[in-house]
VEXTOR-464270 format. One record per residue (C-alpha): x, y, z; residue in three letters. Coordinates in Angstrom, 1 decimal, decimal comma. Example, Ala and Ser with C-alpha at 12.3 -4.5 7.8 and 13.67 -1.06 7.14 Angstrom:
X;Y;Z;residuo
12,3;-4,5;7,8;ALA
13,7;-1,1;7,1;SER
This chain:
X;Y;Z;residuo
17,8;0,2;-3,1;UNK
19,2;-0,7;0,4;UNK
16,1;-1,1;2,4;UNK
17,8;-1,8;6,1;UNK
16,6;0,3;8,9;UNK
18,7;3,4;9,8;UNK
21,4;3,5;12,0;UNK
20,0;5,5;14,7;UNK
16,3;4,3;15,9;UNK
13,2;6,7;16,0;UNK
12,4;8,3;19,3;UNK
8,4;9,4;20,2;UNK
7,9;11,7;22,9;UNK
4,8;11,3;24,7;UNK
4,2;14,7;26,8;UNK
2,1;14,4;30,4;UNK
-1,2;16,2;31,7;UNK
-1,5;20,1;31,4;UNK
1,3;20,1;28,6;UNK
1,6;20,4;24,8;UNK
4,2;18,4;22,6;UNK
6,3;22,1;23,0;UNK
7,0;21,1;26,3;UNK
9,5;18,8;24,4;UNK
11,4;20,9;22,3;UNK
14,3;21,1;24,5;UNK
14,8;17,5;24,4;UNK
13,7;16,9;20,8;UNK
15,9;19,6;19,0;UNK
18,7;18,1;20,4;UNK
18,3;14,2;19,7;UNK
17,4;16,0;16,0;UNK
20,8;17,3;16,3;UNK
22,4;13,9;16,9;UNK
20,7;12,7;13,8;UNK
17,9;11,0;15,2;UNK
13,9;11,1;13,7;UNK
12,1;12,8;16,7;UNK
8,2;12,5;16,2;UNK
6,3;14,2;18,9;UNK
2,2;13,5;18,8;UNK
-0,3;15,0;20,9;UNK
-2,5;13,8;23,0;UNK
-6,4;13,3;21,0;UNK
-7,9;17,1;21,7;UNK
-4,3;18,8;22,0;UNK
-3,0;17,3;18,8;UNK
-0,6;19,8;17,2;UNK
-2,0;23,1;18,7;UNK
0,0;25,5;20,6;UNK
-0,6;25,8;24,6;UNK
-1,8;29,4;23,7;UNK
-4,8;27,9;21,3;UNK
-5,7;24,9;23,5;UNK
-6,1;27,8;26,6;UNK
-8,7;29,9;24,3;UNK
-10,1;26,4;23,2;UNK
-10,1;23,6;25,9;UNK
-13,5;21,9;24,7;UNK
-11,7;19,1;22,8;UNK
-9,7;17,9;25,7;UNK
-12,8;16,9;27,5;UNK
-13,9;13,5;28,5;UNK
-10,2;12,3;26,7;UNK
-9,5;9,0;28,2;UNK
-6,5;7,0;28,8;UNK
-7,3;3,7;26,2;UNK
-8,2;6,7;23,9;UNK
-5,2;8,0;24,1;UNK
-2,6;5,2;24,4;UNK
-4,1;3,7;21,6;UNK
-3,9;6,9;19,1;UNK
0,1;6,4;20,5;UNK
-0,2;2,7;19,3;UNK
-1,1;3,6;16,1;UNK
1,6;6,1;15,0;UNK
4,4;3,6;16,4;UNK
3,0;0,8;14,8;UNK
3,2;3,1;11,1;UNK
6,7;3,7;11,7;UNK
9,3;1,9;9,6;UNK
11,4;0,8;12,6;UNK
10,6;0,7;16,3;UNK
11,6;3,3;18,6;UNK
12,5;4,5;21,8;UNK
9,8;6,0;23,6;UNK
10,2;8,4;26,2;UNK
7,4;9,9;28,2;UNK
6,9;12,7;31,0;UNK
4,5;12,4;33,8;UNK
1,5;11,0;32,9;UNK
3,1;10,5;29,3;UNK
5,7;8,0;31,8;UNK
2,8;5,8;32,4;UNK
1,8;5,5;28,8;UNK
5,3;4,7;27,6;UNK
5,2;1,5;30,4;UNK
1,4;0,4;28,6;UNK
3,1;0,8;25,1;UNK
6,2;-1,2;26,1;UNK
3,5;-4,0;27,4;UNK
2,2;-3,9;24,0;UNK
5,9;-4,9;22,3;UNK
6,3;-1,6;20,6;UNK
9,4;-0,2;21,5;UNK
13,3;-1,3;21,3;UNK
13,5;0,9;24,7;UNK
11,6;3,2;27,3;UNK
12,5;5,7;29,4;UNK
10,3;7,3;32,0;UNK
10,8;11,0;32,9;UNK
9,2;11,3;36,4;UNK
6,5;8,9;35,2;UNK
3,3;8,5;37,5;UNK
2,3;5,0;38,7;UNK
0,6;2,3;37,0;UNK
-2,2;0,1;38,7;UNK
-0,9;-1,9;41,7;UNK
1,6;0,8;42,5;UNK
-0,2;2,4;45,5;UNK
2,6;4,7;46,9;UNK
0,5;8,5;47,3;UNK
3,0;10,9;48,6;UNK
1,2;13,9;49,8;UNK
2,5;16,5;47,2;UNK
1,0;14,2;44,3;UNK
-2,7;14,4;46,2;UNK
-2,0;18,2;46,5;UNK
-1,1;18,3;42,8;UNK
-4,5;16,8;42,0;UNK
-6,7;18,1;44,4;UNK
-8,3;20,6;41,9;UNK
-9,7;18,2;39,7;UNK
-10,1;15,2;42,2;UNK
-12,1;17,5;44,7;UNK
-15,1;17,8;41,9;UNK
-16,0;14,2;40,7;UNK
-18,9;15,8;38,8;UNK
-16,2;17,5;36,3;UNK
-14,7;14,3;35,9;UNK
-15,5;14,5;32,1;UNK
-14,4;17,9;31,8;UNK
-11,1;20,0;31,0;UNK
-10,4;22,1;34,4;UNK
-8,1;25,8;34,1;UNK
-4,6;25,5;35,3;UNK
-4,3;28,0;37,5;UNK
-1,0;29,7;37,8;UNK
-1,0;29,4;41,5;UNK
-1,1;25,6;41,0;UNK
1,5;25,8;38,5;UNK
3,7;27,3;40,5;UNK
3,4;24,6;43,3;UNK
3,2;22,0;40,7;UNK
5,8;22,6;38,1;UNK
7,6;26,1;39,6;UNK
8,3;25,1;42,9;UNK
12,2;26,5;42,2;UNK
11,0;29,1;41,1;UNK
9,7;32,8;42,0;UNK
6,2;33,4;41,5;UNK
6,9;35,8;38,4;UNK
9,0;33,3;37,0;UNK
7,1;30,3;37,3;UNK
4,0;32,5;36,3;UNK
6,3;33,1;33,1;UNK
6,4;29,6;32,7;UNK
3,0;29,2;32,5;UNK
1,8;31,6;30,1;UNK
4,8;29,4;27,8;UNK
3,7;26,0;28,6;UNK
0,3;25,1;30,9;UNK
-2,9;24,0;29,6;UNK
-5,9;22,8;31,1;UNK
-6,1;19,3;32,6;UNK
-7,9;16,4;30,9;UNK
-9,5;15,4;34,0;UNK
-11,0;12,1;33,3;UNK
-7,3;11,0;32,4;UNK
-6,8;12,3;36,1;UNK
-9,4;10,1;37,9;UNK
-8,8;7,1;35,5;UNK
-5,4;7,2;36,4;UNK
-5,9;7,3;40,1;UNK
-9,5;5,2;40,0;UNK
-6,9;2,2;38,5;UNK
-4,4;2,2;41,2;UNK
-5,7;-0,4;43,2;UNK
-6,4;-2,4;40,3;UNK
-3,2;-4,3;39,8;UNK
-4,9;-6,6;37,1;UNK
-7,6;-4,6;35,9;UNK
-7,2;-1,0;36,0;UNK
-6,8;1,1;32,7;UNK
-2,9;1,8;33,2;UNK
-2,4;-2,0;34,2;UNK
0,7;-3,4;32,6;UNK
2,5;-6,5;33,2;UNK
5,6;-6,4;35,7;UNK
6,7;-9,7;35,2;UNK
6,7;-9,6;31,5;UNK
9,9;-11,6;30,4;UNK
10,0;-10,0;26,8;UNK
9,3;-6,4;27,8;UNK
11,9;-3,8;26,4;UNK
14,3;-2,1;28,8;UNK
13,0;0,6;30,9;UNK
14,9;3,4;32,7;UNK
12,6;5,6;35,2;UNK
14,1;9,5;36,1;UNK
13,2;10,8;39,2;UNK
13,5;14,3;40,2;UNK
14,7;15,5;43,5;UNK
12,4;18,0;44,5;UNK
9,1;16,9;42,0;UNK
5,8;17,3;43,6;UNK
3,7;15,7;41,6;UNK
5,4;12,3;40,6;UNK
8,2;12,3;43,5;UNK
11,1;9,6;43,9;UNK
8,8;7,7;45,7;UNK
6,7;6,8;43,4;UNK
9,4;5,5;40,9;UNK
10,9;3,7;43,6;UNK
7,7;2,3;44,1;UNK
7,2;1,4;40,7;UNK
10,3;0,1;40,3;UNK
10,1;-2,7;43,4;UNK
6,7;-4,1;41,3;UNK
9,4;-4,8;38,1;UNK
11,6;-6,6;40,4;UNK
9,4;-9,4;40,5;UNK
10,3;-9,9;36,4;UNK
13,5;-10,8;34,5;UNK
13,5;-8,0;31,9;UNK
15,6;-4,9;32,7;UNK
14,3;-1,8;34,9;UNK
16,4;0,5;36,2;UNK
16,2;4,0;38,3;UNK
18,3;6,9;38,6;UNK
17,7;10,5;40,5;UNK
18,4;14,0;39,5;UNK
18,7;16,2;42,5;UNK
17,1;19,6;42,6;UNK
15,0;19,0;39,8;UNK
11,5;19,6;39,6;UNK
8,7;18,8;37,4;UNK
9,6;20,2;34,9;UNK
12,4;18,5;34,3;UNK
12,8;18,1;30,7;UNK
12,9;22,2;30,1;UNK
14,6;23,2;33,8;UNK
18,1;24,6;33,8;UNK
20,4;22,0;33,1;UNK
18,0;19,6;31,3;UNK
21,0;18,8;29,0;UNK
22,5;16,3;31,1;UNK
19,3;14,3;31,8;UNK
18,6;14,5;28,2;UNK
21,7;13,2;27,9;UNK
21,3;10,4;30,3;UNK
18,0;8,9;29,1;UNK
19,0;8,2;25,8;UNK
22,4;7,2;26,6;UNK
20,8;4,8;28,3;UNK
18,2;4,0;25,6;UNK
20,9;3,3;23,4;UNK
23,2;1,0;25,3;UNK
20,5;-1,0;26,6;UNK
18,2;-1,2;23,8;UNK
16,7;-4,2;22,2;UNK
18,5;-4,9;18,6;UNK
16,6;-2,6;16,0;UNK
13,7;-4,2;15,1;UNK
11,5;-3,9;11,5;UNK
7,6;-3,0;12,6;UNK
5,8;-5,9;12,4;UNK
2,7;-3,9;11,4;UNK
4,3;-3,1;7,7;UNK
């Protein structure tokens, strides 16, 4: 029996805050497509449930925390046969860059990822995007409503208010807040915040981060940012920018073609296919 790896590496989708893995479908049915093994986990609390049954049941998202999470992520790479490219959205950008860290990917690609500590660049659209949650510290260990007003600044902002609110009834959940205030609590933390990674890492996996144009809640800024902390290493990080798009980015119209991009990129730049250590 020929036990070498596949030809085409496994790629793990990690979705951001007030999403379900459906928010990747777009993306996922069409690296499936191309032949690729597309596993796309939950977050602890959302797991497999639809957006529609984590609405009438928010309760187990609450007090979800980032090492919690990142570490339930760890755990279905490290059973995988081969190591993959990761890919996450939003808050799911920063998790990919604490996995990478960890040595458990060939290649990473952030999709409008937020910051991690020691990346202090706050554009005012970000604070506005977590001003619900940040403006009640007391229900930092809760799971606040999405409302679709919010979504509609947050994620709709190309949108009309019916559509976007169409959107929403598709796609929004409630936020897991402490993930929210661990995230921001960590910025100024550079070597010991939660979401703290290692810029100068010389062995770290290639990384590619997507901005989007007109994002509020993770705008070009921040990747740009970002991206000046990896500067200081030798291992390769790179940027590009999609105008026009918005948060949600990985379902807008014309998400083929950064679909496309990101694992074009994964591919040519990835490390050689690797057998996971853990087996």
């Amino acid at each position: 029996m020929d036990d070498a790896p596949p030809t085409k590496p496994p790629i793990v989708l990690v979705h951001g805050l007030w999403m379900t893995p459906s928010s990747w479908d777009t993306w996922a049915n069409r690296y499936r497509a191309q032949g690729h093994e597309v596993i796309v986990p939950g977050w602890p609390g959302i797991d497999d449930r639809t957006p529609q049954q984590v609405r009438r049941d928010p309760k187990p998202l609450e007090n979800r925390g980032i090492v919690e999470i990142v570490d339930a992520y760890d755990r279905i790479i490290r059973a995988l046969p081969q190591q993959p490219i990761l890919m996450g959205h939003s808050f799911g950008g920063i998790f990919i860059q604490m996995l990478l860290d960890r040595g458990l990917a060939i290649a990473g690609v952030g999709v409008e990822p937020g910051q991690p500590a020691g990346v202090l660049a706050l554009p005012f659209s970000t604070l506005r995007t977590g001003l619900p949650i940040l403006s009640n510290p007391f229900r930092m260990r809760k799971a606040n409503p999405f409302s679709k007003a919010h979504f509609h600044y947050t994620f709709g902002n190309d949108l009309t208010r019916a559509e976007s609110d169409r959107e929403w009834e598709k796609s929004a959940v409630h936020s897991v807040n402490r993930v929210f205030f661990e995230g921001v609590l960590s910025l100024p933390k550079e070597r010991t915040g939660i979401t703290r990674v290692d810029f100068a890492k010389p062995d770290r996996a290639p990384l590619l981060l997507i901005s989007g144009g007109i994002d509020h809640v993770a705008p070009p800024a921040i990747q740009k940012a970002t991206l000046k902390k990896y500067a200081k290493g030798p291992a390769l990080v790179e940027r590009v920018e999609f105008p026009g798009r918005t948060h949600r980015i990985v379902s807008q119209d014309g998400w083929e073609e950064v679909a496309d991009y990101a694992l074009g990129w994964a591919l040519e730049h990835a490390q050689l296919p690797r057998a996971n250590p853990a087996l």
